[in-house]
Structure formats: structure tokens, C-alpha cells
mmCIF file of the N, C-alpha and C atoms, coordinates in Angstrom:
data_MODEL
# 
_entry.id   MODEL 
# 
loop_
_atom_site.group_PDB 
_atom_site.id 
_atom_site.type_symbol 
_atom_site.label_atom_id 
_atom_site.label_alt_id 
_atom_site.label_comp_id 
_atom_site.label_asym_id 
_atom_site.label_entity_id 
_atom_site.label_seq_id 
_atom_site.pdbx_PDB_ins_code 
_atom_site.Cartn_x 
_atom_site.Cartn_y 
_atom_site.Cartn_z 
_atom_site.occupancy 
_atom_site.B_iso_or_equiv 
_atom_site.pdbx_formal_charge 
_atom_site.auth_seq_id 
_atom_site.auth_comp_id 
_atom_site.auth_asym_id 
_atom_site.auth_atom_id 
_atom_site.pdbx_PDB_model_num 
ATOM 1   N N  . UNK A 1 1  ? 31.506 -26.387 -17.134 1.00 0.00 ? 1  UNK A N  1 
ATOM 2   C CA . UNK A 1 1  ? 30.713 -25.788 -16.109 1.00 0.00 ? 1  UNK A CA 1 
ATOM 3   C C  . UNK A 1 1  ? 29.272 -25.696 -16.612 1.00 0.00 ? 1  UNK A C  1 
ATOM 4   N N  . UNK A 1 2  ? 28.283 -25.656 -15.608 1.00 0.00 ? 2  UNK A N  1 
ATOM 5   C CA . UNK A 1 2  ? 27.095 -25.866 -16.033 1.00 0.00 ? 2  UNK A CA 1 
ATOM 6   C C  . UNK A 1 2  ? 26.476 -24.862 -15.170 1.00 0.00 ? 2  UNK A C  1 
ATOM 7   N N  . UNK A 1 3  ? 25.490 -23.736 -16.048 1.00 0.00 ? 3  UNK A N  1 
ATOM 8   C CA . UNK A 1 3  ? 24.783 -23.078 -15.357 1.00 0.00 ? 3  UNK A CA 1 
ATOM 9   C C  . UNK A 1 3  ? 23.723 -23.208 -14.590 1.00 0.00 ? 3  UNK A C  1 
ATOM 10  N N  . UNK A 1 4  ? 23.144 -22.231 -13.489 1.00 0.00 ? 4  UNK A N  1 
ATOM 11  C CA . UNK A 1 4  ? 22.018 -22.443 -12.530 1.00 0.00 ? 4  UNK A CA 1 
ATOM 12  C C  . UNK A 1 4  ? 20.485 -22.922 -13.511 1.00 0.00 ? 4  UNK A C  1 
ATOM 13  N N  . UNK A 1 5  ? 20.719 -22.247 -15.032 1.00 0.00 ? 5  UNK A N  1 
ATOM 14  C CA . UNK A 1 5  ? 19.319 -22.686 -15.949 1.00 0.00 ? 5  UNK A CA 1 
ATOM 15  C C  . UNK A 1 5  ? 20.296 -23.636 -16.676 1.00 0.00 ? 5  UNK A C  1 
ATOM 16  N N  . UNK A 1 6  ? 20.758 -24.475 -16.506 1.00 0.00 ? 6  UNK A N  1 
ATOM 17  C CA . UNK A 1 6  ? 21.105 -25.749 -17.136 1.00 0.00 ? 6  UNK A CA 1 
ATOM 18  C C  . UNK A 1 6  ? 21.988 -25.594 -18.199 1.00 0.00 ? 6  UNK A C  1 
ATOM 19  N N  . UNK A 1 7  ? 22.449 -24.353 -18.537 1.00 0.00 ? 7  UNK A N  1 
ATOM 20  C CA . UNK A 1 7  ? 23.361 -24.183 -19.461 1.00 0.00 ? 7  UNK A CA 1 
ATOM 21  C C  . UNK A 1 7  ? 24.996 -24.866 -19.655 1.00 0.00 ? 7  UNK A C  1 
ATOM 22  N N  . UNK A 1 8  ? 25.369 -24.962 -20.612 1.00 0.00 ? 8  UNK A N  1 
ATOM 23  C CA . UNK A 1 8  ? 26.845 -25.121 -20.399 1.00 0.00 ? 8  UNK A CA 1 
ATOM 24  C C  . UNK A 1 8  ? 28.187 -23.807 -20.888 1.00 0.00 ? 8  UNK A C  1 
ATOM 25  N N  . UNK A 1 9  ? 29.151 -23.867 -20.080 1.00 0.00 ? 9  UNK A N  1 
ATOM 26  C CA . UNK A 1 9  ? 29.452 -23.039 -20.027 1.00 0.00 ? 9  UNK A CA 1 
ATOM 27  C C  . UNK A 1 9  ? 31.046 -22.709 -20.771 1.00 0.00 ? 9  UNK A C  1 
ATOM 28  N N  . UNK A 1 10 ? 31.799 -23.031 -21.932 1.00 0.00 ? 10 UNK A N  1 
ATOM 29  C CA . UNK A 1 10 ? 32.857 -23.667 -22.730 1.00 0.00 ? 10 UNK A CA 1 
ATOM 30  C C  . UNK A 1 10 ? 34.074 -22.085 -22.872 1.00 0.00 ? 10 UNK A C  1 
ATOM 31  N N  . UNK A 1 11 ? 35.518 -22.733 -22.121 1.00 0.00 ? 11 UNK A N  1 
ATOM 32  C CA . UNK A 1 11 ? 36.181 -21.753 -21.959 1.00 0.00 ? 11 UNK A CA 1 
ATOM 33  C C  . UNK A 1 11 ? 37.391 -22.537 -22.874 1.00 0.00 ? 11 UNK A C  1 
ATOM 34  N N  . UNK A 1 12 ? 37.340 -20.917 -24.414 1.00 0.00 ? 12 UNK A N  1 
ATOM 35  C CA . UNK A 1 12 ? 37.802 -22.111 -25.351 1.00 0.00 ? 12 UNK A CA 1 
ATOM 36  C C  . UNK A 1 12 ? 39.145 -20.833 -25.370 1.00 0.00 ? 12 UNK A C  1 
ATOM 37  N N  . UNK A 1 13 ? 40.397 -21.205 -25.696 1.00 0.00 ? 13 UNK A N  1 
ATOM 38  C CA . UNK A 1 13 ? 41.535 -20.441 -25.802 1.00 0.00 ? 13 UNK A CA 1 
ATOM 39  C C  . UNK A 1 13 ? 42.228 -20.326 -27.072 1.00 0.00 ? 13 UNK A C  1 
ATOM 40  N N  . UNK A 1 14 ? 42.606 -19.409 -27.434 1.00 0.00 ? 14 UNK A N  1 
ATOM 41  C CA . UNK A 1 14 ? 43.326 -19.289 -29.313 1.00 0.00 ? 14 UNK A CA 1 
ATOM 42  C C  . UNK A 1 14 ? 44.093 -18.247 -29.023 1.00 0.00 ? 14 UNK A C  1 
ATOM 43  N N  . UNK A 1 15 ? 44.939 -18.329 -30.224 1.00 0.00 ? 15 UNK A N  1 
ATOM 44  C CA . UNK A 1 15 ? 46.543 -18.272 -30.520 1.00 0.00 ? 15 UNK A CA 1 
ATOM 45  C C  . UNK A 1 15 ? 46.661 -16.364 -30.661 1.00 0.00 ? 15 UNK A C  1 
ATOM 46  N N  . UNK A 1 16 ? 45.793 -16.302 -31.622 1.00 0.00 ? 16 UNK A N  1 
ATOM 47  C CA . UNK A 1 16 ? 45.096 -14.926 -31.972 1.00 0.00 ? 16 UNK A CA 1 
ATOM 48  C C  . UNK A 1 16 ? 44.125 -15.191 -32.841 1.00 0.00 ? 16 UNK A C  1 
ATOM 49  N N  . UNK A 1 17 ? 42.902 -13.991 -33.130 1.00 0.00 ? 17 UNK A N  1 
ATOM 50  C CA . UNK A 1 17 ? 41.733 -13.926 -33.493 1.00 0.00 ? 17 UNK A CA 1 
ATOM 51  C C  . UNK A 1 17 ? 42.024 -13.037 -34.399 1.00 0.00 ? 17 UNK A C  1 
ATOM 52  N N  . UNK A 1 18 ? 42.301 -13.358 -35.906 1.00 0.00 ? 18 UNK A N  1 
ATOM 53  C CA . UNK A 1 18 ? 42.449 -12.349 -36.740 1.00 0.00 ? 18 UNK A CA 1 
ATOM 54  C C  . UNK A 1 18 ? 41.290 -11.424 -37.021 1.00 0.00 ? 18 UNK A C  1 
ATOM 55  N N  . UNK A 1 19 ? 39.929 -12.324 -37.222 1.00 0.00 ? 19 UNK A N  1 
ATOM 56  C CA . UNK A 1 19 ? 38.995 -11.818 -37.312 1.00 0.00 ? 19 UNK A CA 1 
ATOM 57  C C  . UNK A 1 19 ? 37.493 -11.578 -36.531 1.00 0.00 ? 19 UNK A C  1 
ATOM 58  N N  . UNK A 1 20 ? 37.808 -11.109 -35.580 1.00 0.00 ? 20 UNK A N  1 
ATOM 59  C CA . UNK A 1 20 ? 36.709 -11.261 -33.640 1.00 0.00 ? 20 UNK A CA 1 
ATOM 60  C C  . UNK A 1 20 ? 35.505 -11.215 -34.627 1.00 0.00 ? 20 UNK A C  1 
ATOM 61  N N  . UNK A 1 21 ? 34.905 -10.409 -35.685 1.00 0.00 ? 21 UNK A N  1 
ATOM 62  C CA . UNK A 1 21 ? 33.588 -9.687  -35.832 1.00 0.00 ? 21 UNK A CA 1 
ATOM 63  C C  . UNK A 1 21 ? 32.669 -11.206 -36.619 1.00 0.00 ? 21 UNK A C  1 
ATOM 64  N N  . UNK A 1 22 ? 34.006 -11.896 -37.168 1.00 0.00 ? 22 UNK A N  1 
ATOM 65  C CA . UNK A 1 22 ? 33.270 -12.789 -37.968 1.00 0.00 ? 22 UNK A CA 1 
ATOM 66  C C  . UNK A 1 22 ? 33.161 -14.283 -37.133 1.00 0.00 ? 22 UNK A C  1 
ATOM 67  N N  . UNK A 1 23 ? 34.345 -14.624 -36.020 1.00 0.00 ? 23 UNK A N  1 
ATOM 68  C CA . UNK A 1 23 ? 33.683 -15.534 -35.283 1.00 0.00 ? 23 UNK A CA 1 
ATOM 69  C C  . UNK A 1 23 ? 32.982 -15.653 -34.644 1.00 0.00 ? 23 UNK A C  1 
ATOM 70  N N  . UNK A 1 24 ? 32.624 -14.457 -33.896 1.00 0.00 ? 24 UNK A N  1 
ATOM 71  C CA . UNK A 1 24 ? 31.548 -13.921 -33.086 1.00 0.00 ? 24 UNK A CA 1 
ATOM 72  C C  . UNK A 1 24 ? 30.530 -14.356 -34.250 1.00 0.00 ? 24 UNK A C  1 
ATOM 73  N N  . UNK A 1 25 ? 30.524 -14.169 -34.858 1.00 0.00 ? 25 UNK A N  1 
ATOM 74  C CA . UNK A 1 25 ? 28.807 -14.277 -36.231 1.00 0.00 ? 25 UNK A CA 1 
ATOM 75  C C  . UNK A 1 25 ? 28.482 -15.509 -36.290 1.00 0.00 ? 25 UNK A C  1 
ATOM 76  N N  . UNK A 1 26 ? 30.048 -16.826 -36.629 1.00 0.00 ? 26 UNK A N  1 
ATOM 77  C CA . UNK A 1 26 ? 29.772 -17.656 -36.675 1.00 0.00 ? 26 UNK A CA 1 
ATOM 78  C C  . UNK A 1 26 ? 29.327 -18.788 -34.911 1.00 0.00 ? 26 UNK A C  1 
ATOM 79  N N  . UNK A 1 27 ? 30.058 -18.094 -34.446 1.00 0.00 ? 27 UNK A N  1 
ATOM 80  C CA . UNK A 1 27 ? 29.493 -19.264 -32.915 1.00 0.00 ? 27 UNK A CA 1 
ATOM 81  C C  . UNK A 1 27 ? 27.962 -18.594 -32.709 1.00 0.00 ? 27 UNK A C  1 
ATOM 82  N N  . UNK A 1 28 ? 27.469 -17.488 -32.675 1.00 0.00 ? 28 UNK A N  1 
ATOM 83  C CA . UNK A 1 28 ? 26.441 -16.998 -32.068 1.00 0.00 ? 28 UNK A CA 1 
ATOM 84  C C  . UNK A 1 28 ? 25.256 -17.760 -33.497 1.00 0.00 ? 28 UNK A C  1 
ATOM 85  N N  . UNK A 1 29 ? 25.454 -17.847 -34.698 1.00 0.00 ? 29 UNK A N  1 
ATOM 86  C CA . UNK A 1 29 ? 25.111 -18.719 -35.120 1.00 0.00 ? 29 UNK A CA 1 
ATOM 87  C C  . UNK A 1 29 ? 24.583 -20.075 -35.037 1.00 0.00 ? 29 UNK A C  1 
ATOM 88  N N  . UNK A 1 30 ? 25.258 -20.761 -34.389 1.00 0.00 ? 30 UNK A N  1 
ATOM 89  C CA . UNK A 1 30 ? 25.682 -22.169 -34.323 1.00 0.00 ? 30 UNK A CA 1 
ATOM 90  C C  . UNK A 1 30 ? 24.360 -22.294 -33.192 1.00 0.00 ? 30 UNK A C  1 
ATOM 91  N N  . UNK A 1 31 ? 23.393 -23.775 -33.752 1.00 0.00 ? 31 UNK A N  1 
ATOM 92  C CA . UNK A 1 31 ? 22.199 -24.074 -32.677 1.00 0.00 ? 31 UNK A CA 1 
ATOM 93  C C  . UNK A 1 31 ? 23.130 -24.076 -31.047 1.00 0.00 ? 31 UNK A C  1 
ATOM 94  N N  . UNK A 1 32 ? 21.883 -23.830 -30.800 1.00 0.00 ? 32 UNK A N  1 
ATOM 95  C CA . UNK A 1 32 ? 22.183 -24.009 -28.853 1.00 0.00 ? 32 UNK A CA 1 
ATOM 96  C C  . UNK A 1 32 ? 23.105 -22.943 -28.772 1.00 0.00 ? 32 UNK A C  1 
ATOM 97  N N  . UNK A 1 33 ? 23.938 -22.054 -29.434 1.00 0.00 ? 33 UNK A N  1 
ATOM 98  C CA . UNK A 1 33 ? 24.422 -21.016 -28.836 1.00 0.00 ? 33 UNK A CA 1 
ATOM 99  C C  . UNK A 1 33 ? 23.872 -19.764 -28.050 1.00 0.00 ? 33 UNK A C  1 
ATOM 100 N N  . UNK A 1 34 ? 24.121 -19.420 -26.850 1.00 0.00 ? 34 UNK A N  1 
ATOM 101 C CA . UNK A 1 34 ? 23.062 -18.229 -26.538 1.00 0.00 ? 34 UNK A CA 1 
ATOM 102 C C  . UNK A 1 34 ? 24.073 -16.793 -26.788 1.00 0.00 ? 34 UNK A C  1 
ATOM 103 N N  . UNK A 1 35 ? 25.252 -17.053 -26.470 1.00 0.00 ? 35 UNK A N  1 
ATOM 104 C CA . UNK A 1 35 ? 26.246 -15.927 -26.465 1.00 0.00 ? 35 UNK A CA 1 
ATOM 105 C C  . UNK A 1 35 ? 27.782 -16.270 -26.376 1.00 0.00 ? 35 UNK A C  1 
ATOM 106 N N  . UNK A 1 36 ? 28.498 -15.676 -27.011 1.00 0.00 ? 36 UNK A N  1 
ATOM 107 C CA . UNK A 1 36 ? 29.914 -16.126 -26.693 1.00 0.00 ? 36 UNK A CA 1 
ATOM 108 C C  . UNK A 1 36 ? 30.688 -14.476 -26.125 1.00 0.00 ? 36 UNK A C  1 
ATOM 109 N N  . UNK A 1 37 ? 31.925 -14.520 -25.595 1.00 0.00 ? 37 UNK A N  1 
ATOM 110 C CA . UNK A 1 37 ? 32.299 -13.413 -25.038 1.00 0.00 ? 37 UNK A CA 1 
ATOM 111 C C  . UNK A 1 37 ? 33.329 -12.440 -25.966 1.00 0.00 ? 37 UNK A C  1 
ATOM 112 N N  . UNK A 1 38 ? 33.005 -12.669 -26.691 1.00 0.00 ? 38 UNK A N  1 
ATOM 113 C CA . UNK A 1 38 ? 33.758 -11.421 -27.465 1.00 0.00 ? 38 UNK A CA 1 
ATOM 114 C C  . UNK A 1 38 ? 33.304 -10.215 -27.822 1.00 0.00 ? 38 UNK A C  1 
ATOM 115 N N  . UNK A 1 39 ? 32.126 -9.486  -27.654 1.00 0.00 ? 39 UNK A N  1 
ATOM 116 C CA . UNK A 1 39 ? 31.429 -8.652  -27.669 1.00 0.00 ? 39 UNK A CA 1 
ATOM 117 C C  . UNK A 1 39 ? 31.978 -7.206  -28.547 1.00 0.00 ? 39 UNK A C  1 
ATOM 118 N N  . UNK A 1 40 ? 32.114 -7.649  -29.513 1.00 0.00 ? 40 UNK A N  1 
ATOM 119 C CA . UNK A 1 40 ? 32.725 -6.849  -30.569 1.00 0.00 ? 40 UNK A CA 1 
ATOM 120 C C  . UNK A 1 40 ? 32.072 -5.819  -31.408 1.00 0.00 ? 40 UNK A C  1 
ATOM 121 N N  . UNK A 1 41 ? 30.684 -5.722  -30.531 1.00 0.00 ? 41 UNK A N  1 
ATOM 122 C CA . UNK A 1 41 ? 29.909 -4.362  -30.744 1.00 0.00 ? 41 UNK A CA 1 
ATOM 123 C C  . UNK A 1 41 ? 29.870 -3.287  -29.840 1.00 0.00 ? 41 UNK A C  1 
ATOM 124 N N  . UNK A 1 42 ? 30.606 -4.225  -28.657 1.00 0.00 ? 42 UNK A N  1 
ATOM 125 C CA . UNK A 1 42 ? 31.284 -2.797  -27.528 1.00 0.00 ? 42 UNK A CA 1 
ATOM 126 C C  . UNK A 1 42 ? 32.489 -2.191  -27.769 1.00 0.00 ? 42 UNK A C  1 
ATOM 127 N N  . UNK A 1 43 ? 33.750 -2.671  -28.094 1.00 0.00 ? 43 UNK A N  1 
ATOM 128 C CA . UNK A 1 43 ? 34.670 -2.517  -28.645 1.00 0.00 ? 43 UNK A CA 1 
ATOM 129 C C  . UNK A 1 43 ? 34.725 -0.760  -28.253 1.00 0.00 ? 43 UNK A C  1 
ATOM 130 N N  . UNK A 1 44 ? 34.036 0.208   -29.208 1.00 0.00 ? 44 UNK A N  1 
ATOM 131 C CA . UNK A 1 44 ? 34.151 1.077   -29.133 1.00 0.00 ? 44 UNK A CA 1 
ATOM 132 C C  . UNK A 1 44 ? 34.461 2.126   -28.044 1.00 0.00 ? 44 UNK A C  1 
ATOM 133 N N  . UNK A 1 45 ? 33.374 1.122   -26.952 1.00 0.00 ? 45 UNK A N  1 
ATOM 134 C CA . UNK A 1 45 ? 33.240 1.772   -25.698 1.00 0.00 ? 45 UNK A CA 1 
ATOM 135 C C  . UNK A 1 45 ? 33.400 0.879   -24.660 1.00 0.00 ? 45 UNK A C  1 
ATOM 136 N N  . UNK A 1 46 ? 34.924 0.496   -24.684 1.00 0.00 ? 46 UNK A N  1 
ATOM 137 C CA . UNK A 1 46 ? 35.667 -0.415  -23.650 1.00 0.00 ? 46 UNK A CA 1 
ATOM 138 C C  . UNK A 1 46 ? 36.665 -0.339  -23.233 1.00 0.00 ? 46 UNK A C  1 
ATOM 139 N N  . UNK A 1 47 ? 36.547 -0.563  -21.626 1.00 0.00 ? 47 UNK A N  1 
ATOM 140 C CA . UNK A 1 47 ? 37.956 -0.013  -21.400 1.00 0.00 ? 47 UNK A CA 1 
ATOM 141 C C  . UNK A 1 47 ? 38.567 -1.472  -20.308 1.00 0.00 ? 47 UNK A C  1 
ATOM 142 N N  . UNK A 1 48 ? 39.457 -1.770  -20.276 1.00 0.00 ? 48 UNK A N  1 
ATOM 143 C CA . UNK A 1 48 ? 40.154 -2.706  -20.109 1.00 0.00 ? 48 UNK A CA 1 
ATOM 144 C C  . UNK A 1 48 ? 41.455 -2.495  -19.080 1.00 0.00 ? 48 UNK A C  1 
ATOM 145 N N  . UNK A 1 49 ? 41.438 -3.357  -18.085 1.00 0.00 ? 49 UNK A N  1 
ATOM 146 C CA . UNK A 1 49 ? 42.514 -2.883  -17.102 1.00 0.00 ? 49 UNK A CA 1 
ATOM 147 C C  . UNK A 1 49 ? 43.506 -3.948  -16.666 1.00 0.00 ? 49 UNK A C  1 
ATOM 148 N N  . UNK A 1 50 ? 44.488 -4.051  -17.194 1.00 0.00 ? 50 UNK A N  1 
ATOM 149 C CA . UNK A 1 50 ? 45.707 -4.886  -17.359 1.00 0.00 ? 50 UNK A CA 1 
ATOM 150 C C  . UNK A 1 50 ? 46.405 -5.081  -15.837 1.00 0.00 ? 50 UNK A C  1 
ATOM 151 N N  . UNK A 1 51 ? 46.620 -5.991  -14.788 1.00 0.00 ? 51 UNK A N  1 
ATOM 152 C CA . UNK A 1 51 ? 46.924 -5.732  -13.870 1.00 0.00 ? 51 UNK A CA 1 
ATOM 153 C C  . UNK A 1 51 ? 47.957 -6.676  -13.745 1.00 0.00 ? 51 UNK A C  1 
ATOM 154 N N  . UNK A 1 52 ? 50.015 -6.313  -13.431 1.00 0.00 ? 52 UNK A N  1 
ATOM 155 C CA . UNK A 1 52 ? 50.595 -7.033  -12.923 1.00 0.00 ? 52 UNK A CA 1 
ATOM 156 C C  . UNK A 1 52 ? 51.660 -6.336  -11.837 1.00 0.00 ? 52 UNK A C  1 
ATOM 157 N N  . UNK A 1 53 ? 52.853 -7.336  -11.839 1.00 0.00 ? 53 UNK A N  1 
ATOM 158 C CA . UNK A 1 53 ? 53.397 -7.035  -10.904 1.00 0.00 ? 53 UNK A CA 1 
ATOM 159 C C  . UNK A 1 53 ? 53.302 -5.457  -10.345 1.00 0.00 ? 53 UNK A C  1 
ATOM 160 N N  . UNK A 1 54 ? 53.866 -4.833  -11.442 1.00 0.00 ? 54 UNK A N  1 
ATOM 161 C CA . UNK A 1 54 ? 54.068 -3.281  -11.018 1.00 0.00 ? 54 UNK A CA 1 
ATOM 162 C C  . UNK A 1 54 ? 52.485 -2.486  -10.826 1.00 0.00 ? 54 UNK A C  1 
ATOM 163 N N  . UNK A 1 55 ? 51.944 -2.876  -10.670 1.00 0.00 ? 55 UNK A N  1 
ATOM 164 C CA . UNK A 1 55 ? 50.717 -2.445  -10.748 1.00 0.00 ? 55 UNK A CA 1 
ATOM 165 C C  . UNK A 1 55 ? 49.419 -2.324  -11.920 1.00 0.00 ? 55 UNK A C  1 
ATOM 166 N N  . UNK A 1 56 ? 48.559 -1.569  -11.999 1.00 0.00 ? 56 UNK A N  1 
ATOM 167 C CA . UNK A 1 56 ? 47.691 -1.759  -13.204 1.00 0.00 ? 56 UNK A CA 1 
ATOM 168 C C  . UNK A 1 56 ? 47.774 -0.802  -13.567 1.00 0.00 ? 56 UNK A C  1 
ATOM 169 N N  . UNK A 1 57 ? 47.021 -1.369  -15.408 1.00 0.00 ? 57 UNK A N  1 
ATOM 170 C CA . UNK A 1 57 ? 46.697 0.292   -15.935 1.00 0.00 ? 57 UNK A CA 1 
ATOM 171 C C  . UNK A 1 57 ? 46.198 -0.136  -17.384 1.00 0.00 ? 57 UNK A C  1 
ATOM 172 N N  . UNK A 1 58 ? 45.206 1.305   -17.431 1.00 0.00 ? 58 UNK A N  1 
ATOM 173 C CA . UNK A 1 58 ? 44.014 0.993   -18.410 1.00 0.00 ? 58 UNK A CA 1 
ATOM 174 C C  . UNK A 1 58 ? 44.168 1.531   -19.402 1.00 0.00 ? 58 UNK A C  1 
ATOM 175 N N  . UNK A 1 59 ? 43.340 0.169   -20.381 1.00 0.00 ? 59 UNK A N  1 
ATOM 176 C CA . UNK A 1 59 ? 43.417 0.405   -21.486 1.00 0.00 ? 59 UNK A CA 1 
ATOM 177 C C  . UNK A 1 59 ? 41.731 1.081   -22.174 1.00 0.00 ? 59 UNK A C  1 
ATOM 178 N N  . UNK A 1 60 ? 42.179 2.057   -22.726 1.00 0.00 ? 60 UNK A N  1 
ATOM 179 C CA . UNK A 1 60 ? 40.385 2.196   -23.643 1.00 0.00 ? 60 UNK A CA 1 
ATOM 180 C C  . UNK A 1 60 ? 40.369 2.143   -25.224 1.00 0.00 ? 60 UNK A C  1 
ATOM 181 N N  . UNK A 1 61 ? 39.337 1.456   -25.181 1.00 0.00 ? 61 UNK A N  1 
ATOM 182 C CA . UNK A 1 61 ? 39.327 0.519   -26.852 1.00 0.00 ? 61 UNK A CA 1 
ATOM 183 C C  . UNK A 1 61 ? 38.583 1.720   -27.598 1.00 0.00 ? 61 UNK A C  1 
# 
């Protein structure tokens, strides 16, 4: 996907993330990166809402 300012937009999937704080360091690193979505300096103050059959319900990080 390609953004309205010409960006591209990469929806990448993994198994588990043992370590969020340090890949986050390394992609936001990496030229041409502007941001990736793991935002592991909110963490603290996140709350998260799981929604299935039986209905939803939230989680706070």
C-alpha cells in the first residue's frame, strides 16, 4: 500500500516478538523508515479491546 505522501506502507506478521523494545530500535533505525507500529513507549498507558464471538473485553497494559 502506498500512502497519500508517497509512502509505502509494509504489513509484516511474526510468530512472537520476544523482544518489541529492541525491534522497534532496530526498524525505526533502518534508512527510509519513518515509524513502525509497535509503540512500546505507550505500553504503559494502553488499553486494548479484544473482540469475539461472545462479545468484547478490555485489556489495560
Amino acid at each position: 500500500m502506498i500512502t497519500d505522501n508517497g509512502n509505502f506502507i509494509l504489513d509484516c506478521s511474526f510468530k512472537s516478538i520476544g523482544e518489541p523494545e529492541r525491534l522497534e530500535g532496530i526498524l525505526t533505525l533502518m534508512p527510509g523508515v519513518l515509524s513502525c507500529g509497535l509503540f512500546c513507549a505507550f505500553v504503559e498507558k494502553s488499553v486494548v479491546v479484544v473482540g469475539g464471538d461472545d462479545g468484547c473485553r478490555e485489556l489495560r497494559l
